[in-house]
C-alpha positions as CSV (number, residue, x, y, z in Angstrom):
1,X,-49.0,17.1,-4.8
2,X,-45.5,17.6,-6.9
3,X,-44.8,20.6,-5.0
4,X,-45.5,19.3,-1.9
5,X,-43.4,16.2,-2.7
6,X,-40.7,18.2,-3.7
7,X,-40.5,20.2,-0.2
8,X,-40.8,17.3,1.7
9,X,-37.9,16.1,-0.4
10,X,-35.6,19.4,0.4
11,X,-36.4,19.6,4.0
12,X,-34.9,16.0,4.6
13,X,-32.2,16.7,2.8
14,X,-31.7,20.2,4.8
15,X,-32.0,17.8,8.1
16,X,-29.5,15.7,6.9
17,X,-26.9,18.2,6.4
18,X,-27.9,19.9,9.0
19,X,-27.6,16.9,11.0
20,X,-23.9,16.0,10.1
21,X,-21.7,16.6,12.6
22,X,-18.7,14.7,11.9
23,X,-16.1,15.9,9.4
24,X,-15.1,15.2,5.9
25,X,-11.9,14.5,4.2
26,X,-10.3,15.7,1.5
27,X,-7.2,14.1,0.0
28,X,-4.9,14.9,-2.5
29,X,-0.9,13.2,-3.3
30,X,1.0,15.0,-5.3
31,X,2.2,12.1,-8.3
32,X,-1.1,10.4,-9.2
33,X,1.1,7.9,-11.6
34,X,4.8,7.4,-10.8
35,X,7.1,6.2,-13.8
36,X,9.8,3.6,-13.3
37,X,12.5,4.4,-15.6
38,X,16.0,2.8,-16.2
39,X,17.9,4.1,-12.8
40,X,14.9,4.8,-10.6
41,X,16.3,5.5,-7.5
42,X,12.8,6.1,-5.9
43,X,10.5,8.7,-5.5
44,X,8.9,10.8,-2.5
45,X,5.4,11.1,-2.2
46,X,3.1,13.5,-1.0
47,X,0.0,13.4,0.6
48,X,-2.0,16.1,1.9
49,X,-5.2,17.6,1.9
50,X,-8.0,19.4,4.7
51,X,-10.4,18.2,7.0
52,X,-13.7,20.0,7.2
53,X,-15.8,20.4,10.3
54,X,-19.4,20.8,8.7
55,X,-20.7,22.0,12.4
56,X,-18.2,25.0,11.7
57,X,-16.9,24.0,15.8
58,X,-13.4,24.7,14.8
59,X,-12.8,21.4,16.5
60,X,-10.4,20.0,13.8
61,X,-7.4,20.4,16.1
62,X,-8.4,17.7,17.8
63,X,-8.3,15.0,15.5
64,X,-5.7,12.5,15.1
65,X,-4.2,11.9,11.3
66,X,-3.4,8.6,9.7
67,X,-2.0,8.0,6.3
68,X,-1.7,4.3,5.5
69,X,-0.4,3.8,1.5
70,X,-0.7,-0.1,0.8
71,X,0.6,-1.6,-2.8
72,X,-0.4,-4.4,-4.9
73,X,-0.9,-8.0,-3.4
74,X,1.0,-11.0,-4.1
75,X,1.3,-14.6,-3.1
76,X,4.2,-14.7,-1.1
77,X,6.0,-18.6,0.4
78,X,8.3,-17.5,3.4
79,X,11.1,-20.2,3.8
80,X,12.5,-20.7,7.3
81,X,16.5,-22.0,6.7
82,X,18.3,-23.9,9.6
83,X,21.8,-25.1,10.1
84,X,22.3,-28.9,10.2
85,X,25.5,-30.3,10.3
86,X,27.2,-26.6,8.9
87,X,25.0,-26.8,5.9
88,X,21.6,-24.1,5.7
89,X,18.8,-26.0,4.9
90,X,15.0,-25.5,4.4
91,X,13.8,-26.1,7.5
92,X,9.9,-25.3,7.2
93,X,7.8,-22.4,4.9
94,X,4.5,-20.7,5.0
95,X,2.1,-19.4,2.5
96,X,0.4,-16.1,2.5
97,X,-2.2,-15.0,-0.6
98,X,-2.4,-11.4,0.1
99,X,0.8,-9.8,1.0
100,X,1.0,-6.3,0.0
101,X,3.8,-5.5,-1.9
102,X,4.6,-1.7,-0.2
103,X,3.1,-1.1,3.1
104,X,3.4,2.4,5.1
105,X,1.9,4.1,7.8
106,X,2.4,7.9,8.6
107,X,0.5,9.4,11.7
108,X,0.3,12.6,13.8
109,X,1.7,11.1,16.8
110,X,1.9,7.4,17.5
111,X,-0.6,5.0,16.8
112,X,-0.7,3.3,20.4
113,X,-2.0,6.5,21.5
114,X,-4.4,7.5,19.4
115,X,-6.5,4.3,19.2
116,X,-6.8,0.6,20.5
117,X,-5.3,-2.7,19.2
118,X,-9.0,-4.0,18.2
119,X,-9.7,-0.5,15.9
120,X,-6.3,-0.4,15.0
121,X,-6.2,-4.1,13.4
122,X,-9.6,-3.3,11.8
123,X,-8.0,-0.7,10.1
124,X,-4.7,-2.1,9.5
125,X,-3.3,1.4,11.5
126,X,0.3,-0.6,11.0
127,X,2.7,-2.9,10.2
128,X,1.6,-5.4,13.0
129,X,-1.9,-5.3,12.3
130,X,-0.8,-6.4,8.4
131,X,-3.7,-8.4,6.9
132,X,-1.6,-11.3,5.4
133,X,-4.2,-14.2,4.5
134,X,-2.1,-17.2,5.1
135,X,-3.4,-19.8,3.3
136,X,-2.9,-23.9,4.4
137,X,-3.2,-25.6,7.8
138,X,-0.5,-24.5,10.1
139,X,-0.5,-24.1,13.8
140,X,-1.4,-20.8,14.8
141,X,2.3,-19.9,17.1
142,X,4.2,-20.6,13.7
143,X,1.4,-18.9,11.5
144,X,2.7,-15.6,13.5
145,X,6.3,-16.4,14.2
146,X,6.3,-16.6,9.8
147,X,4.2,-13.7,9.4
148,X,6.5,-11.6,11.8
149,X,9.5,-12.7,10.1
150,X,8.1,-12.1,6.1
151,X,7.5,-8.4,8.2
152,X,10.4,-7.8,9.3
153,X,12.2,-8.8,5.8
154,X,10.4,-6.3,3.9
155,X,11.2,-3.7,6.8
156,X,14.9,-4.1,6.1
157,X,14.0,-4.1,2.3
158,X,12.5,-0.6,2.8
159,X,9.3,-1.9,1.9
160,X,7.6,-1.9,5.1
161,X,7.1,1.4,7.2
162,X,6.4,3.3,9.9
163,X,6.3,6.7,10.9
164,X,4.9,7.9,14.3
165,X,5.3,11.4,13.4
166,X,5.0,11.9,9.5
167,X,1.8,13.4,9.5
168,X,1.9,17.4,10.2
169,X,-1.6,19.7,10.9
170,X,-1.6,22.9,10.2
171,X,-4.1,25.4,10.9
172,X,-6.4,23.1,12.6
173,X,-7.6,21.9,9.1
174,X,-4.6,21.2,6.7
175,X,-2.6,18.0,6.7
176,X,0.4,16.3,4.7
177,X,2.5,13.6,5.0
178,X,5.8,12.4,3.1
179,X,6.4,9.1,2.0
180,X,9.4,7.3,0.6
181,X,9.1,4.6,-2.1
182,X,12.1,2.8,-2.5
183,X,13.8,1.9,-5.7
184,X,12.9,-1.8,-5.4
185,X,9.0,-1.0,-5.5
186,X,6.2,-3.5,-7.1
187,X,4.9,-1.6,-10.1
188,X,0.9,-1.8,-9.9
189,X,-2.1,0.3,-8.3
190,X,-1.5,1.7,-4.7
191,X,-3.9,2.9,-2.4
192,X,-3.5,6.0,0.0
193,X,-5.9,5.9,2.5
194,X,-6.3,8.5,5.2
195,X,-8.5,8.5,8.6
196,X,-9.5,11.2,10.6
197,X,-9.6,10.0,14.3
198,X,-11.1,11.6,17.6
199,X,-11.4,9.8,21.1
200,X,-10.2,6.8,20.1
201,X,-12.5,6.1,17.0
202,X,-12.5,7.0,13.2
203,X,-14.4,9.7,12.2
204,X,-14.0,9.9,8.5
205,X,-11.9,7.9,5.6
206,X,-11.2,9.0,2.2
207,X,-9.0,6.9,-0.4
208,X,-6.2,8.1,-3.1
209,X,-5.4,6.0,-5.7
210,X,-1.8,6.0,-7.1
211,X,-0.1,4.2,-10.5
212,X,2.9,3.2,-10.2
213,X,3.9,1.8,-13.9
214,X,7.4,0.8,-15.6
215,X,8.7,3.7,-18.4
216,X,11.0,3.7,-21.3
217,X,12.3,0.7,-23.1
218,X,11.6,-1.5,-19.7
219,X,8.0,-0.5,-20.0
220,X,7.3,-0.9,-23.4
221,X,8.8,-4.3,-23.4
222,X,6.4,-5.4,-20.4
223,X,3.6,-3.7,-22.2
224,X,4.3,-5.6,-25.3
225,X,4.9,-9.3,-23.1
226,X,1.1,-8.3,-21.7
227,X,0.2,-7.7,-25.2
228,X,1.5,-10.2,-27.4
229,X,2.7,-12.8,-24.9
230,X,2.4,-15.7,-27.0
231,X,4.8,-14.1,-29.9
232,X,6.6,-12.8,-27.3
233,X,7.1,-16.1,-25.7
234,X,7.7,-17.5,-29.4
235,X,10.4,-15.0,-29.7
236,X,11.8,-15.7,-26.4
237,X,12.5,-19.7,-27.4
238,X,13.9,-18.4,-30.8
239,X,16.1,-16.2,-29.4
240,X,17.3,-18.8,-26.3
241,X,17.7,-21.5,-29.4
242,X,19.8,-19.0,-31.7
243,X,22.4,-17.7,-29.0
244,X,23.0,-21.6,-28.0
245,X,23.6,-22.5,-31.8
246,X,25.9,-19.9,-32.0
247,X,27.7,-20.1,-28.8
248,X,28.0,-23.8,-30.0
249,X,29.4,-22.9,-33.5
250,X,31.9,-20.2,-31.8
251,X,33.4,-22.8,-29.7
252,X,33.4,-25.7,-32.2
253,X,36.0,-23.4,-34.3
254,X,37.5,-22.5,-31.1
């Protein structure tokens, strides 16, 4: 009865694998942990990897590459300013729960073409398909009209990007695309994920993680804030308290 169990047990799974026709992916970035150091300037990523056709078709070619690298979220409040009377004023703000920090999108060729608005929201295949979480009640019109603007902020930041063509195929199976992280990145845990796409649906999805961490005296200090933060806040009030005495004493005599 074991034996027959057993090969009842290897001829599903022999079906199985026999039955899988759509392909795998297999991603790779070339920094797994960047280091923010005194002067960063920024770093270039890499991602690459291969797509395997498990029916052995050779149909790889015809699949459609997106690389979408999202950073950490963060509560964002997006303030609208006005002019009144010559004078910018606060005019109106939103709140948003989720924002991710970075947000990039590489692709073979451009998104519009390779898939629809409903799949490519699902998937967040760009920067207007951005799942934001906005939290409050606020009319839906200025819900958008904030969340395009807190967009288009972090686009001129460098934060925020797209690239129709940053995605190259080679050989039918091999991928890579380049990514820029700008000096003023979040540090925190990224996430590189990367679709395969045929006729207008995703085929297969694989996720990279990457660390992206503060180094050198920043980093140690940050790491001993997280630490120790009550000394550390202890010594912050000491050492506010001490530089006012003696600014006081240095202009008394003065």
């Amino acid at each position: 009865m074991k034996l027959a169990g057993r090969l009842i047990l290897l001829a599903v799974a022999w079906a199985t694998l026999s039955a899988q026709r759509e392909p795998i992916l297999v991603p790779a970035v070339s920094q797994s942990r960047i280091e923010v150091r005194q002067g960063f300037t920024g770093a270039r990523l890499l991602l690459y990897g291969a797509v395997i056709d498990p029916s052995a078709t050779g149909r790889a070619g015809d699949y459609d590459i997106v690389v979408v690298l999202k950073g950490p979220t963060e509560p964002v409040r997006i303030r609208e300013k006005e002019r009144i009377v010559g004078i910018w004023a606060n005019a109106g703000s939103s709140d948003f729960r989720s924002a991710p920090a970075f947000f990039a999108v590489a692709s073979s060729r451009p998104v519009g073409e390779i898939v629809d608005q409903r799949t490519a929201a699902i998937y967040e295949l760009g920067t207007d398909f951005i799942q934001l979480s906005p939290s409050g009640q606020i009319d839906p019109e200025e819900q958008a009209r904030f969340a395009q603007g807190l967009v288009e902020l972090r686009r001129r930041q460098g934060l925020y990007q797209e690239n129709p063509r940053g995605v190259s195929i080679a050989e039918k199976v091999l991928y890579q695309a380049r990514i820029d992280l700008p000096s003023n990145v979040t540090t925190g845990r990224y996430t590189a994920e990367t679709f395969a796409i045929a006729r207008g649906r995703v085929l297969a999805s694989a996720t990279a993680r990457i660390e992206v961490v503060k180094a050198g005296l920043e980093g140690q200090v940050v790491s001993a804030a997280q630490r120790w933060s009550f000394l550390y806040g202890l010594g912050a009030i000491a050492l506010s308290l001490g530089m006012g005495w003696l600014a006081g004493r240095l202009f008394a005599r003065a």
